[in-house]
MDAnalysis code that builds the backbone (N, CA, C; Angstrom):
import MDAnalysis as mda
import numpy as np

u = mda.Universe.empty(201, n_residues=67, atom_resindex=np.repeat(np.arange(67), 3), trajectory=True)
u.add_TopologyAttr("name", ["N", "CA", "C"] * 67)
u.add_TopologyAttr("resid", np.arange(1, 68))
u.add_TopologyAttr("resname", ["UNK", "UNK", "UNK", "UNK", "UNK", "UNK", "UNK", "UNK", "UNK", "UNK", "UNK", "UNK", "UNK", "UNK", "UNK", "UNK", "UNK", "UNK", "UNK", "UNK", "UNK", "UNK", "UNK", "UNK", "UNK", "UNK", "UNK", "UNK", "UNK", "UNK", "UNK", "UNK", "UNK", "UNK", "UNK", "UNK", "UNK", "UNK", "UNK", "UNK", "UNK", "UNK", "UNK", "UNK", "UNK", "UNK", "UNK", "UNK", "UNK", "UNK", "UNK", "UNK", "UNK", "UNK", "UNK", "UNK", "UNK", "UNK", "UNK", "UNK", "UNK", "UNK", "UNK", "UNK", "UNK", "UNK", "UNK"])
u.atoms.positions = np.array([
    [-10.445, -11.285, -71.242],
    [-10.882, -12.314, -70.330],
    [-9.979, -13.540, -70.484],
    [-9.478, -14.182, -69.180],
    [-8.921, -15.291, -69.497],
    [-9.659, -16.644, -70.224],
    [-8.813, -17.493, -70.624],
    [-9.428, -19.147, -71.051],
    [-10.292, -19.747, -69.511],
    [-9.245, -19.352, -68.530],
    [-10.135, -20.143, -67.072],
    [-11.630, -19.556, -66.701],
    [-11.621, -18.672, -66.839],
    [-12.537, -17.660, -66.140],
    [-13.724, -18.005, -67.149],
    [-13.621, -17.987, -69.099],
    [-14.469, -18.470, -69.979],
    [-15.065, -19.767, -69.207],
    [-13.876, -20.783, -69.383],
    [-14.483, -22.151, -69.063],
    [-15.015, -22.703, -67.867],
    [-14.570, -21.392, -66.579],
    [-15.315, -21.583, -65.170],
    [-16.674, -21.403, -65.899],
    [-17.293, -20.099, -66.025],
    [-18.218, -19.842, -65.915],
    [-19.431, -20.479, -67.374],
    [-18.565, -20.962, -68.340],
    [-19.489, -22.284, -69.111],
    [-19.880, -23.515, -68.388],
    [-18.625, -24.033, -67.841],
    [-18.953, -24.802, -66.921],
    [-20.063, -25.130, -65.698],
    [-20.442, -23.570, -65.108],
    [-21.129, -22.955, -64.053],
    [-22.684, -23.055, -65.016],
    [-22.529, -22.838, -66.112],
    [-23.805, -22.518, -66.875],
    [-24.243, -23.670, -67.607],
    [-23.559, -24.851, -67.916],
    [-23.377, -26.389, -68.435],
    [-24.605, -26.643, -66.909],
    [-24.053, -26.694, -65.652],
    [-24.653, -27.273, -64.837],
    [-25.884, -26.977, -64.267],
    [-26.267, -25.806, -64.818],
    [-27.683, -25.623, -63.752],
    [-28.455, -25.755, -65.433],
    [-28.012, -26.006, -66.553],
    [-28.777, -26.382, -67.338],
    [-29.068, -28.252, -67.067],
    [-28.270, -28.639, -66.942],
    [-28.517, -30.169, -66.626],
    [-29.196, -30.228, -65.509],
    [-29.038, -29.377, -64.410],
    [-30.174, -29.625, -63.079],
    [-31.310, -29.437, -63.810],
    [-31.921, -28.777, -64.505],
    [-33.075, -27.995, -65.006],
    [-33.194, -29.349, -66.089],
    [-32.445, -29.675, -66.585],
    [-32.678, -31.379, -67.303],
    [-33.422, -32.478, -66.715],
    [-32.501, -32.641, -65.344],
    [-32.629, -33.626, -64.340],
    [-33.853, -33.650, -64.406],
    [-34.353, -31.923, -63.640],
    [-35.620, -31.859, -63.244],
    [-36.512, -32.159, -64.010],
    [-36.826, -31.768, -65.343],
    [-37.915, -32.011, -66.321],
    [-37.942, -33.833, -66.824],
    [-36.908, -34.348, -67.117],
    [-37.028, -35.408, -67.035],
    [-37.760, -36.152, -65.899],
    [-37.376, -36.484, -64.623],
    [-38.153, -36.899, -63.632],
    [-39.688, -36.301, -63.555],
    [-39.694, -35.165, -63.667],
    [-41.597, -34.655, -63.621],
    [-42.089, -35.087, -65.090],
    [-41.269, -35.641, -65.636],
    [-42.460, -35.953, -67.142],
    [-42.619, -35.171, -68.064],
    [-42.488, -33.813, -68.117],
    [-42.710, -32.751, -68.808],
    [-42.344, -32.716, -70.320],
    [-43.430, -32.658, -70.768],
    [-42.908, -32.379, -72.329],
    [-43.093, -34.281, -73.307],
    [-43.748, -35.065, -72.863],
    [-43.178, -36.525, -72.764],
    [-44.597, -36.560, -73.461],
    [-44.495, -37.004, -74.317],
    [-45.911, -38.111, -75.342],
    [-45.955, -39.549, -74.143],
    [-47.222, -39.880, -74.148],
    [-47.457, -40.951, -73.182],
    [-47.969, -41.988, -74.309],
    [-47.353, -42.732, -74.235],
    [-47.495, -44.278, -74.857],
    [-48.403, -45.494, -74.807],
    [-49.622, -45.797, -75.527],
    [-50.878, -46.567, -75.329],
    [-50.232, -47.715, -75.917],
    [-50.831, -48.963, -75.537],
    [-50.735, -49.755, -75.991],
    [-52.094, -50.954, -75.725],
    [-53.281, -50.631, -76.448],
    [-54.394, -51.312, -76.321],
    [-55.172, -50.632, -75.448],
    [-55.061, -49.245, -75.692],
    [-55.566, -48.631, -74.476],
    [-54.985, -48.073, -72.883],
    [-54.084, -48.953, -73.213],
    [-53.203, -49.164, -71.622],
    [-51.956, -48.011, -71.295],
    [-51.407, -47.460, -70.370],
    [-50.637, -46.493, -70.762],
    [-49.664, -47.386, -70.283],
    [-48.555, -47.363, -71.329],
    [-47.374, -47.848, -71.155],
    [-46.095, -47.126, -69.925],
    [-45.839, -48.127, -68.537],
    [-44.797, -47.372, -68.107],
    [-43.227, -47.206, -69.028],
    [-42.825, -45.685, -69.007],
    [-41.409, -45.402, -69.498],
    [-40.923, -44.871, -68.142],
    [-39.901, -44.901, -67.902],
    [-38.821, -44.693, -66.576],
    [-37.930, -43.647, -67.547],
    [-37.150, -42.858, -66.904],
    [-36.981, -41.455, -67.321],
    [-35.277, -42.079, -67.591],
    [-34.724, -41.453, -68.533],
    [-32.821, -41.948, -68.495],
    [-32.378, -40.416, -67.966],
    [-31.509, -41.179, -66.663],
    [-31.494, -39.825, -66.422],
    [-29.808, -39.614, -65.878],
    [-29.032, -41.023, -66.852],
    [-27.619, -41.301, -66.616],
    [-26.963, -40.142, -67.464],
    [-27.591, -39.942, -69.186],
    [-26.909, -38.806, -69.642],
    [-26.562, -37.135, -69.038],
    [-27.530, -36.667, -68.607],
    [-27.904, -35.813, -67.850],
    [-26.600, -35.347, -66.530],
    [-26.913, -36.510, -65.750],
    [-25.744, -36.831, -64.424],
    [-24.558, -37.003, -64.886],
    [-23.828, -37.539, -65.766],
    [-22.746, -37.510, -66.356],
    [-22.180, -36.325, -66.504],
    [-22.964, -35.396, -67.225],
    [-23.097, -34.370, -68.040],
    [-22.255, -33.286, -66.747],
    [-23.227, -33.357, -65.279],
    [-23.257, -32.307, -64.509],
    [-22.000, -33.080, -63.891],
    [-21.512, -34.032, -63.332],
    [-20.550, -34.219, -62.861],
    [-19.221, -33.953, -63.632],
    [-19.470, -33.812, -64.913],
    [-18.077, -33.346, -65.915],
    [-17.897, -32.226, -65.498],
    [-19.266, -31.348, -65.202],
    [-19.121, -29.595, -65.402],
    [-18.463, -29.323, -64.221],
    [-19.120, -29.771, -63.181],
    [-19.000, -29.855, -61.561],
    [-16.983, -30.169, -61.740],
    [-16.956, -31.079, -62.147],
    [-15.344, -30.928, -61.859],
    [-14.897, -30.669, -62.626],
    [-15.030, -29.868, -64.070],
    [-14.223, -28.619, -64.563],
    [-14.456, -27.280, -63.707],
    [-15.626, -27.314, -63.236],
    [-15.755, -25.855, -62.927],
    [-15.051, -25.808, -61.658],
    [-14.549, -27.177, -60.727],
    [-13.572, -27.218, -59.460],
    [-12.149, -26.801, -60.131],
    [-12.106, -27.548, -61.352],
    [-10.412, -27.317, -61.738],
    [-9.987, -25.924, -62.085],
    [-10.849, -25.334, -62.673],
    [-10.843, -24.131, -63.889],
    [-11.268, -22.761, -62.644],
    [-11.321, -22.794, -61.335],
    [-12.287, -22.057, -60.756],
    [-11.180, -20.861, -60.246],
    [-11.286, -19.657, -60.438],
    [-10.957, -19.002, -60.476],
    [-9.925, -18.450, -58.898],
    [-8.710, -17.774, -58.959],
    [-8.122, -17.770, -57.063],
    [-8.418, -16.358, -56.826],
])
């Protein structure tokens, strides 16, 4: 197997793990909810690491993509 064809298809597999990131982050999933006097504390989701992440893969997997 070539080096391109490895790193297309890590690349290909990098990104629908970060969609599947994206997603669970925004729905909350998995998240301890935070009291404070009773009160539930709002947290807002970071969801810059994530997007970074898929736009790296997204344009290795354009560069590296197989002819």
């Amino acid at each position: 197997m070539e080096y391109h064809s490895i790193i297309f298809n890590f690349s290909l597999f990098l990104s629908v793990g970060c969609v599947a990131e994206i997603y669970v982050r925004m729905k909350g999933m998995g998240k301890k909810v935070e009291k404070d006097h009773g009160k539930i504390v709002p947290d807002t989701p970071k969801l810059v690491p994530p997007l970074v992440l898929l736009v790296a893969a997204l344009v290795i997997a354009v560069i590296t993509r197989p002819h």
